[in-house]
C-alpha positions as a Markdown table, in Angstrom:
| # | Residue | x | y | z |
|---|---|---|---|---|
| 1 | Unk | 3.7 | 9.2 | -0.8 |
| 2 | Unk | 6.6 | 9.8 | 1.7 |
| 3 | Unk | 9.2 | 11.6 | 2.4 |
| 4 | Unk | 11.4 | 12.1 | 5.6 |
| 5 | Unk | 15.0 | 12.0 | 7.1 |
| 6 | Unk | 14.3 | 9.3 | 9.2 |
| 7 | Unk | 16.2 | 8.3 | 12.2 |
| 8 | Unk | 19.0 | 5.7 | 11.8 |
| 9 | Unk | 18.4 | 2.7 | 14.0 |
| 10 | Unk | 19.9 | -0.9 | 13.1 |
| 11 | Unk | 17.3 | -2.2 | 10.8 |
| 12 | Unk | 16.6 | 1.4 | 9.4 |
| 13 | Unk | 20.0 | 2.6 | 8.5 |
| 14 | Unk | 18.7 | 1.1 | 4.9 |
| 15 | Unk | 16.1 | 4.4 | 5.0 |
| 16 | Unk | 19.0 | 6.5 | 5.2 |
| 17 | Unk | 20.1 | 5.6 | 1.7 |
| 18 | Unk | 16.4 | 5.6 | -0.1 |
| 19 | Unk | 14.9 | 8.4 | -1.6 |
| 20 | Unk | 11.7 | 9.5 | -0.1 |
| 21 | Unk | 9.3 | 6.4 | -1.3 |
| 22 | Unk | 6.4 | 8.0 | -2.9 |
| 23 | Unk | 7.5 | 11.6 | -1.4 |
| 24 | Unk | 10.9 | 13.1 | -2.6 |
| 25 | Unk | 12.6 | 13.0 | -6.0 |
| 26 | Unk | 13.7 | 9.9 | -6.8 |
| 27 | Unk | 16.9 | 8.7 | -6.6 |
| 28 | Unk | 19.3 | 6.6 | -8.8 |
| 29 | Unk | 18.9 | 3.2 | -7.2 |
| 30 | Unk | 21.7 | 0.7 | -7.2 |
| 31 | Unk | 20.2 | -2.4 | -8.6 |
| 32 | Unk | 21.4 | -6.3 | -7.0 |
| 33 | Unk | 20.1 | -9.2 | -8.0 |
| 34 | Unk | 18.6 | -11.0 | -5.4 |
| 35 | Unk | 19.5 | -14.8 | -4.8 |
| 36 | Unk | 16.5 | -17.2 | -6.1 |
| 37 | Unk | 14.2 | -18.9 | -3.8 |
| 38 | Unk | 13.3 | -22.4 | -4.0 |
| 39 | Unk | 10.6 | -23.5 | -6.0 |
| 40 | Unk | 7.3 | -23.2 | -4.7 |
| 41 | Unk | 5.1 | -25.5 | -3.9 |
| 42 | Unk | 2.0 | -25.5 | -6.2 |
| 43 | Unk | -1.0 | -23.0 | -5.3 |
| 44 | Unk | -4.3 | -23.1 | -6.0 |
| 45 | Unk | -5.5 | -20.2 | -8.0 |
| 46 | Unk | -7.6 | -18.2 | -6.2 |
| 47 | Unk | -11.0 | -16.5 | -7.9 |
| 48 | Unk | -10.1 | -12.8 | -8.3 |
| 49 | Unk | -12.4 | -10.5 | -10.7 |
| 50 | Unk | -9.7 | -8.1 | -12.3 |
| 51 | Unk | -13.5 | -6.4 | -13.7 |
| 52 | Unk | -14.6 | -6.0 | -10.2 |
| 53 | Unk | -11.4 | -4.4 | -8.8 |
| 54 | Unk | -11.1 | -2.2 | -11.8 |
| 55 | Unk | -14.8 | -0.8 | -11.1 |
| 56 | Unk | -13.5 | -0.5 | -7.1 |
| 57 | Unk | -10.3 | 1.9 | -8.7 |
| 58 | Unk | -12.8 | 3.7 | -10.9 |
| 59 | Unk | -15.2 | 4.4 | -8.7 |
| 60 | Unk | -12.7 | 6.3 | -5.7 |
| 61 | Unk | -11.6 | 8.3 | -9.2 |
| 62 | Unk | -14.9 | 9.2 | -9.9 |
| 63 | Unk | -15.2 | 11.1 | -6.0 |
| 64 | Unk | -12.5 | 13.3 | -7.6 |
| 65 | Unk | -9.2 | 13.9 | -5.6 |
| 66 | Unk | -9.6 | 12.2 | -2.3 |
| 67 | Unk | -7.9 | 14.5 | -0.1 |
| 68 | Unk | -8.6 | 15.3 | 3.9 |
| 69 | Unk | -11.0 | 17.8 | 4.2 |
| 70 | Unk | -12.8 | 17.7 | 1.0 |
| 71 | Unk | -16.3 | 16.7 | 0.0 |
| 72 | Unk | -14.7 | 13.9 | -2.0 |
| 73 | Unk | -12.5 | 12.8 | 0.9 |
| 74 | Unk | -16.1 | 12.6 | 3.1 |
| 75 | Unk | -17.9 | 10.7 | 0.5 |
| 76 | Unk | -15.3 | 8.1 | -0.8 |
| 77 | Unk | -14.4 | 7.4 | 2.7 |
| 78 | Unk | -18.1 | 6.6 | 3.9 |
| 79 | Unk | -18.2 | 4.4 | 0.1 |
| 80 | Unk | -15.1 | 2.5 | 1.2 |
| 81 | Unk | -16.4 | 1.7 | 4.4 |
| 82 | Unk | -19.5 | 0.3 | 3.6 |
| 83 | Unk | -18.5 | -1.7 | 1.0 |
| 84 | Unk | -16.0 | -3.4 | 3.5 |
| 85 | Unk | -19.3 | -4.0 | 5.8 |
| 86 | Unk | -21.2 | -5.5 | 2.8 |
| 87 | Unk | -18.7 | -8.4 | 2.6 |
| 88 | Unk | -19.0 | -9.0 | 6.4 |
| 89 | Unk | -16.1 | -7.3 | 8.2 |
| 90 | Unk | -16.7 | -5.1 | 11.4 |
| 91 | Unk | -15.8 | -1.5 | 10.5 |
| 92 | Unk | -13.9 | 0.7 | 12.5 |
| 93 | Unk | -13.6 | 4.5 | 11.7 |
| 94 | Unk | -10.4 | 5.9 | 13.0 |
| 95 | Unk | -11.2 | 9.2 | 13.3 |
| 96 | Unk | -8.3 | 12.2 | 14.4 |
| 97 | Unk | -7.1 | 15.2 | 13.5 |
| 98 | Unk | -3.1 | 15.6 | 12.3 |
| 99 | Unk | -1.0 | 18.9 | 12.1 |
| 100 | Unk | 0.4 | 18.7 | 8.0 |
| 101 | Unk | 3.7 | 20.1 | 7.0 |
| 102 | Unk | 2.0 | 23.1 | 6.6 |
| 103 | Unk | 0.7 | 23.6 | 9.9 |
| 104 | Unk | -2.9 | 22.8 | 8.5 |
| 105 | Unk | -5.4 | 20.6 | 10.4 |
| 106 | Unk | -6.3 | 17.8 | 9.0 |
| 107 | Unk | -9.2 | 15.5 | 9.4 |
| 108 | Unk | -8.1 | 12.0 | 8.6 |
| 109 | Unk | -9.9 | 8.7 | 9.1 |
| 110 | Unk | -8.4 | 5.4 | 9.0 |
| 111 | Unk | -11.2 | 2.9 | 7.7 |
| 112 | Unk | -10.4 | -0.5 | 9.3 |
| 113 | Unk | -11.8 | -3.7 | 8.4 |
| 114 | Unk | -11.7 | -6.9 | 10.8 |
| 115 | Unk | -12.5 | -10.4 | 9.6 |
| 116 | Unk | -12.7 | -12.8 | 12.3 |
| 117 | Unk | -12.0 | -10.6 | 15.0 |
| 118 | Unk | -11.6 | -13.1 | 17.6 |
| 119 | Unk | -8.7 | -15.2 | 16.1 |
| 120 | Unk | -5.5 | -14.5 | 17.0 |
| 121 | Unk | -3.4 | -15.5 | 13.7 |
| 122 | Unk | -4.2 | -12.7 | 11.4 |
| 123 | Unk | -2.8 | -11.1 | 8.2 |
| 124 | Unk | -2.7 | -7.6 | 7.9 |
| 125 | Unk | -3.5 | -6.3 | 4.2 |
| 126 | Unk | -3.1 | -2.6 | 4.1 |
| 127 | Unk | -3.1 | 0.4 | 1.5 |
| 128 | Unk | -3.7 | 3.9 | 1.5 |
| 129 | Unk | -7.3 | 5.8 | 0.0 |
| 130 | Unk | -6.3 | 9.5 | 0.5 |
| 131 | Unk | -4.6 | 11.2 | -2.7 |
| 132 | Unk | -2.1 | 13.8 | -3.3 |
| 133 | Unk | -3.1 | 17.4 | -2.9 |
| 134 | Unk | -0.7 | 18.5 | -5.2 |
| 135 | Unk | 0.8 | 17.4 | -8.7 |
| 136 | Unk | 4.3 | 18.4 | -7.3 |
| 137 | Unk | 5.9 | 16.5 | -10.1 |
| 138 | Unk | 4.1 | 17.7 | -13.2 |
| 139 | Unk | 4.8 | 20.4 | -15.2 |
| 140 | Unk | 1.1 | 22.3 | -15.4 |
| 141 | Unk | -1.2 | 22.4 | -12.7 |
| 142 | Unk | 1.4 | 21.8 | -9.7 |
| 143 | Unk | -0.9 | 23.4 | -6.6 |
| 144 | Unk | -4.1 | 21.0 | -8.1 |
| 145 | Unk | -4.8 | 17.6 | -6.4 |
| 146 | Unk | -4.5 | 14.9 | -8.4 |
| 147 | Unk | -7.2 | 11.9 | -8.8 |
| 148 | Unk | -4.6 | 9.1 | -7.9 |
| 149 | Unk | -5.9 | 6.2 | -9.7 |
| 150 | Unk | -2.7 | 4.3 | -9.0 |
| 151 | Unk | -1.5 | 5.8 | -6.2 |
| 152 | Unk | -4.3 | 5.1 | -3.8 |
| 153 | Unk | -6.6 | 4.1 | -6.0 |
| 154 | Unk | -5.4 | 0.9 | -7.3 |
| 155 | Unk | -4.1 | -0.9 | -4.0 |
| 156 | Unk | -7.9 | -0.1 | -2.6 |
| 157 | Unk | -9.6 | -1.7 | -5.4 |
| 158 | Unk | -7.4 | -4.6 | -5.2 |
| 159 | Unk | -8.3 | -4.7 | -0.9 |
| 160 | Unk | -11.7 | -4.7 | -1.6 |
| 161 | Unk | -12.3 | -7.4 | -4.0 |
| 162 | Unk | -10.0 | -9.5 | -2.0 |
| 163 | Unk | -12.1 | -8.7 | 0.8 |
| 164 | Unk | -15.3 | -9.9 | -1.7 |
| 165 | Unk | -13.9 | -13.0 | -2.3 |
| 166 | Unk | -12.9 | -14.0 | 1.4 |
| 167 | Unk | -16.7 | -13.9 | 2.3 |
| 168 | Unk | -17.2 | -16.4 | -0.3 |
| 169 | Unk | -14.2 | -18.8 | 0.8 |
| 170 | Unk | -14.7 | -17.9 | 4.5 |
| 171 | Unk | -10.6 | -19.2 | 5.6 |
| 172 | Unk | -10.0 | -19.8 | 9.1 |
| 173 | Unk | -7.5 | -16.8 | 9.7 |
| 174 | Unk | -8.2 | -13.2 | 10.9 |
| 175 | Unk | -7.7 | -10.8 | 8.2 |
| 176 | Unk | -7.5 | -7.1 | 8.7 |
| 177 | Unk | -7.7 | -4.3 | 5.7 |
| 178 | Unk | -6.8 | -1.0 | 7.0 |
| 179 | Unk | -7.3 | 1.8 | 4.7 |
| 180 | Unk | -4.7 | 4.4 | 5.9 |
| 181 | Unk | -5.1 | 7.8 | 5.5 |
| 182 | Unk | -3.6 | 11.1 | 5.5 |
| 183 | Unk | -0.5 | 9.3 | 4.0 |
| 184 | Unk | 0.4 | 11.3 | 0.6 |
| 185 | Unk | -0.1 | 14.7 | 2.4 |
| 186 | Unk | 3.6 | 15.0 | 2.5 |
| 187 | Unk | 6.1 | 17.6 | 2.2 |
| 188 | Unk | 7.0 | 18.3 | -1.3 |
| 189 | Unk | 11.3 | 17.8 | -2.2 |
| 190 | Unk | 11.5 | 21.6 | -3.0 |
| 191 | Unk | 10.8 | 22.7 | 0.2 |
| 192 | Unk | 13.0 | 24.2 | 2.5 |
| 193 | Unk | 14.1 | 22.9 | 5.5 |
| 194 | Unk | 12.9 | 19.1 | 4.7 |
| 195 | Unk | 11.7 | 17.8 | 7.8 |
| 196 | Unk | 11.0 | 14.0 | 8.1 |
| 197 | Unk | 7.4 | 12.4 | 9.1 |
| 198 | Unk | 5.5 | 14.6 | 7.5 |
| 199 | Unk | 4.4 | 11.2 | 5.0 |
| 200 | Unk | 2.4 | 8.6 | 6.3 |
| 201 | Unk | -0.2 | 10.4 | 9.1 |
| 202 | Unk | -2.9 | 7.9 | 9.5 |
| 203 | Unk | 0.0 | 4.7 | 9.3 |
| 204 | Unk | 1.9 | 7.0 | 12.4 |
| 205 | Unk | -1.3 | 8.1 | 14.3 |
| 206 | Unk | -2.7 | 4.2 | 13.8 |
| 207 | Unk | 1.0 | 2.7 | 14.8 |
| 208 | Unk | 1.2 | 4.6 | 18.1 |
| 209 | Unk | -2.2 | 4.1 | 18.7 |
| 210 | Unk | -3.9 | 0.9 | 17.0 |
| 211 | Unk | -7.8 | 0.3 | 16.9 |
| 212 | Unk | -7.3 | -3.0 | 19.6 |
| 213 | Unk | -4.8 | -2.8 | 22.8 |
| 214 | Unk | -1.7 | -5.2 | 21.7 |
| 215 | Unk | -2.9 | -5.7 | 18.4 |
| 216 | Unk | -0.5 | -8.2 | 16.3 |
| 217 | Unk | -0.5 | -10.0 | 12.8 |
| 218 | Unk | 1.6 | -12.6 | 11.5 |
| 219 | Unk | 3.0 | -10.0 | 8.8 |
| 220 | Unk | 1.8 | -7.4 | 6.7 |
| 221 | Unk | 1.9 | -6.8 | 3.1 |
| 222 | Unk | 1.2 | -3.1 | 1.5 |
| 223 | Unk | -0.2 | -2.5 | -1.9 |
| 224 | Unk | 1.1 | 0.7 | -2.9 |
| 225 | Unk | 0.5 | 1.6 | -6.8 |
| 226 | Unk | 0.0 | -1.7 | -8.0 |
| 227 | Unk | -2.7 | -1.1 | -11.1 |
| 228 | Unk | -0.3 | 0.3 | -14.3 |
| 229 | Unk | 0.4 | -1.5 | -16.9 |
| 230 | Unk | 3.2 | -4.3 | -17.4 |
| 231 | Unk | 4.3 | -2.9 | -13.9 |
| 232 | Unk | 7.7 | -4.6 | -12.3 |
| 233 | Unk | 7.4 | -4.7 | -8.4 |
| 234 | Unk | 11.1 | -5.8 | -7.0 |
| 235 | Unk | 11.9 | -6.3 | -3.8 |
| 236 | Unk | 12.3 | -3.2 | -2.4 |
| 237 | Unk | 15.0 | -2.7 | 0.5 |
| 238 | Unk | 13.0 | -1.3 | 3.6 |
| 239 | Unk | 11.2 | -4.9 | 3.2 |
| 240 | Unk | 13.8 | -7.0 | 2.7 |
| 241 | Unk | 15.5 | -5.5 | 5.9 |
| 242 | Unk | 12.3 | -5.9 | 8.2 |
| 243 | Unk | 10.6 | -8.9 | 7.0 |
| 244 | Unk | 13.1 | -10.8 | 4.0 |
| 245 | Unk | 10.9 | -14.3 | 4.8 |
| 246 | Unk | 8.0 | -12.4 | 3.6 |
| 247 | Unk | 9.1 | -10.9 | 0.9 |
| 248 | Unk | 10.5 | -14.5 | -0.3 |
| 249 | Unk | 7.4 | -16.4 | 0.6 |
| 250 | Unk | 4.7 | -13.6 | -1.6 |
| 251 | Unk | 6.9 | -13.5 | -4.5 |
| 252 | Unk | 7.3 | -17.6 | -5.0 |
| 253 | Unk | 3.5 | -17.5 | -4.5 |
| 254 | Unk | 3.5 | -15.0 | -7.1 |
| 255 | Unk | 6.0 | -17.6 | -9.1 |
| 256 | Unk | 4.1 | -20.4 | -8.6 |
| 257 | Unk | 1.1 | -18.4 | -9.8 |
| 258 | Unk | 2.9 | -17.5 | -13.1 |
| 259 | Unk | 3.5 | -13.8 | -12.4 |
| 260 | Unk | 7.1 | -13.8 | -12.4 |
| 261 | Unk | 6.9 | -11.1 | -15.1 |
| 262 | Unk | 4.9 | -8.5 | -12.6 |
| 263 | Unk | 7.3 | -10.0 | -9.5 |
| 264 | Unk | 10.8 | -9.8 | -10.7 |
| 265 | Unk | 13.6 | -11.3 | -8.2 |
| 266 | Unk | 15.4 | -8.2 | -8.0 |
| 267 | Unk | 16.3 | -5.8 | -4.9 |
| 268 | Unk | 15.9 | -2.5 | -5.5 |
| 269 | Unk | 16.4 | 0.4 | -3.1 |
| 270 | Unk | 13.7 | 3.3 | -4.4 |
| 271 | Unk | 11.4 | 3.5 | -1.5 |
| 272 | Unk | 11.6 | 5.5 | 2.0 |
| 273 | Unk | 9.1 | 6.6 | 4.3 |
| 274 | Unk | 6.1 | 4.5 | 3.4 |
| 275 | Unk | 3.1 | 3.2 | 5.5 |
| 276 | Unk | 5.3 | -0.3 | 5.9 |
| 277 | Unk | 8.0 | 1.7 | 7.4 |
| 278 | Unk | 5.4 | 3.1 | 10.5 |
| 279 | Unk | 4.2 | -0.5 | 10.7 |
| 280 | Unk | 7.1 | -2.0 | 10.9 |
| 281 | Unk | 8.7 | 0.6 | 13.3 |
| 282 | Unk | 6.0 | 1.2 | 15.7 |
| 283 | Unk | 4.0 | -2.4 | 15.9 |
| 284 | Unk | 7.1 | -4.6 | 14.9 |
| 285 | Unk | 4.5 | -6.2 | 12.8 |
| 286 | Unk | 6.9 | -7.7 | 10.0 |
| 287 | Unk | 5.7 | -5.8 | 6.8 |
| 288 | Unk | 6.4 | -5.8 | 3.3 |
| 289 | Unk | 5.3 | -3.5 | 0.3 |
| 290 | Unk | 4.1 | -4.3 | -3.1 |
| 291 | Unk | 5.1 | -1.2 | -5.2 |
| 292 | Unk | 5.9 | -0.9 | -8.7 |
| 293 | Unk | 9.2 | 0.1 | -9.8 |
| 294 | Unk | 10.1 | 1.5 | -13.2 |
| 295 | Unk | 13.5 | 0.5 | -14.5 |
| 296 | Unk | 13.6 | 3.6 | -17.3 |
| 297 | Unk | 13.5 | 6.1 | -14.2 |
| 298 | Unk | 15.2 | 3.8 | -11.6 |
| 299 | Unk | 12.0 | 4.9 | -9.1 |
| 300 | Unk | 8.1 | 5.5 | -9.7 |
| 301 | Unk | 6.3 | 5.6 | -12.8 |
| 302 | Unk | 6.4 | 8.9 | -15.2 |
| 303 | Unk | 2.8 | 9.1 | -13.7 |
| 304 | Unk | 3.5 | 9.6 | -10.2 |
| 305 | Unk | 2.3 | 12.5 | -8.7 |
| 306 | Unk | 1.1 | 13.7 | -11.6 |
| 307 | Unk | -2.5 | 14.6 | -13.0 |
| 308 | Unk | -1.5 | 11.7 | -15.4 |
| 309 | Unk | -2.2 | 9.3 | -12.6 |
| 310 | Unk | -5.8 | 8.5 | -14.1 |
| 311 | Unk | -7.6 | 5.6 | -15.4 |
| 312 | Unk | -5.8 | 5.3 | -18.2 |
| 313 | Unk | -2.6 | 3.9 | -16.5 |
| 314 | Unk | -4.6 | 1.2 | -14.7 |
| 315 | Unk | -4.8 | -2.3 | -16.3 |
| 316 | Unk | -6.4 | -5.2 | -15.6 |
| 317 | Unk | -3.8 | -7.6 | -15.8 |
| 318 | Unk | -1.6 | -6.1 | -13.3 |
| 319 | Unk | -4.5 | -5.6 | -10.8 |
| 320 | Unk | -5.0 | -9.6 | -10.8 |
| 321 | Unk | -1.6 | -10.6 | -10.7 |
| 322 | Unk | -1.2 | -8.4 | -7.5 |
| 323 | Unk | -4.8 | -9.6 | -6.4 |
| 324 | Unk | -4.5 | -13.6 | -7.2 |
| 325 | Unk | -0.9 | -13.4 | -5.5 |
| 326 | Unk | -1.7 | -11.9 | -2.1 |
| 327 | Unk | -5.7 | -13.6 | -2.1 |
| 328 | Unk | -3.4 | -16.8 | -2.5 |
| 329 | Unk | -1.1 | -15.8 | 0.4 |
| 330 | Unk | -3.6 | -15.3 | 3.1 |
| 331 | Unk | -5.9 | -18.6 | 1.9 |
| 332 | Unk | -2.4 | -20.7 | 2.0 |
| 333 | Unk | -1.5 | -19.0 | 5.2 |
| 334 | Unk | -5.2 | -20.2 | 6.6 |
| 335 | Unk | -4.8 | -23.9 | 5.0 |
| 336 | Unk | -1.2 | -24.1 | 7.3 |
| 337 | Unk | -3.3 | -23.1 | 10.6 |
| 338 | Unk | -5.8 | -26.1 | 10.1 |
């Protein structure tokens, strides 16, 4: 995932103290506990099939490395796609091409999905499907692509079973799932001359030019390496500076759900240039993202970016606490519209 000097603004001066969020060597993060929120109110448990989104994670592993301009890329994309049409939402392929940070062309596509296209109050539910060309952080294999179970993988599968299970409960709210591309194609922290925006391609290409004129969303919530086991996501600082009431209002769901042991109330500041960030910056589409943190290496996982980032780090139990929490989010958000 990203990397980038990015430019200081008011709400981004955070970035400037981040390492690169799924992109650059971690950084030591300084840990704050956040205040608690109120109790939640009660929330219905949504149906979520952990099985079923575990089969959606396998089955983008078993295309291989899902990187732009690859067989895989081309098959796993038309896959993704057409399941999101078999549960009833219009397709649009975003189709471009994008210069990497190493001057090669890239063919990327942005897969979005539109439920109720003609309501104005939507949810935006967004991931990314491409994976990273290079294990940059392991210690064999570094120029091989990587099959990115978790990171990809995992916040796909959870979109598309979430996607399943709106056609069955069919809420008055437009939902959109964009599958962005292009985003882990990113400059690697040994590089010289480390340029920023060279993360997060399809999210940059889509925020400066979105599938609808105007298009808006209540908020947006990102699922970014959300399968491994007993994984801890915190609230991570880029979100808590662009969208705080968001951040409080998933993670009492998540509370109220029981999953306070996946959703800890903690701030942590491990994540920069991410697909939240592009939203955020270029729609003003109030975005938060749902990414692990591990509290042995005050970042990402030992997996990350790694050929280790198979299906043997996914588990089901994190998959439905991510899945129930955000499912729950967008059916409450429909039941406060009626």
């Amino acid at each position: 995932m990203r990397i980038g000097v990015l430019k200081i603004s008011l709400v981004a001066i955070v970035v400037a103290f981040v390492c690169f969020a799924c992109g650059d060597e971690p950084k030591k993060e300084v840990q704050k506990p956040s205040k608690k929120v109120k109790q939640a109110p009660i929330v219905k448990r949504p149906d979520f099939n952990a099985d079923s989104a575990y089969a959606f994670v396998q089955k983008q592993v078993d295309f291989g490395p899902r990187v732009p301009n690859t067989e895989a890329h081309q098959q796993a994309g038309k896959y993704l796609s057409s399941k999101l049409k078999s549960y009833g939402f219009e397709v649009i392929n975003q189709k471009t091409k994008v210069t990497a940070y190493n001057n090669k062309s890239l063919n990327i596509n942005n897969i979005i999905g539109e439920y109720n296209p003609g309501l104005n109050n939507r949810v935006l539910l967004f991931a990314h499907w491409d994976s990273r060309h290079i294990a940059d952080q392991d210690k064999e294999r570094k120029k091989e692509a990587i099959l990115g179970a978790n990171d990809g993988g995992s916040g796909v599968g959870v979109l598309l079973e979430i996607a399943r299970q709106i056609e069955k409960a069919q809420p008055k709210i437009g939902v959109d799932i964009i599958l962005f591309d292009g985003e882990d194609y990113g400059q690697p922290s040994t590089s010289d001359n480390l340029k920023s925006g060279t993360w997060c391609l399809g999210s940059q290409y889509w925020g400066n030019n979105p599938h609808r004129p105007n298009y808006s969303a209540n908020y947006g919530i990102l699922l970014d390496m959300v399968g491994a086991k007993d994984a801890y996501f915190t609230k991570e600082r880029i979100s808590m500076a662009y969208a705080p009431q968001i951040v409080e209002k998933v993670w009492a769901i998540a509370s109220a759900l029981g999953h306070q042991n996946h959703f800890v109330f903690n701030e942590t500041m491990h994540v920069g240039e991410d697909d939240h960030y592009y939203v955020n910056k270029l729609t003003g589409i109030p975005s938060i993202d749902i990414i692990q943190y591990d509290p042995q290496t005050k970042a990402f996982a030992p997996h990350w970016h790694t050929h280790d980032d198979n299906m043997e780090v996914i588990d089901k139990n994190t998959l439905a606490a991510v899945g129930e929490t955000v499912l729950a989010t967008v059916l409450q958000e429909a039941k406060l519209l009626q």
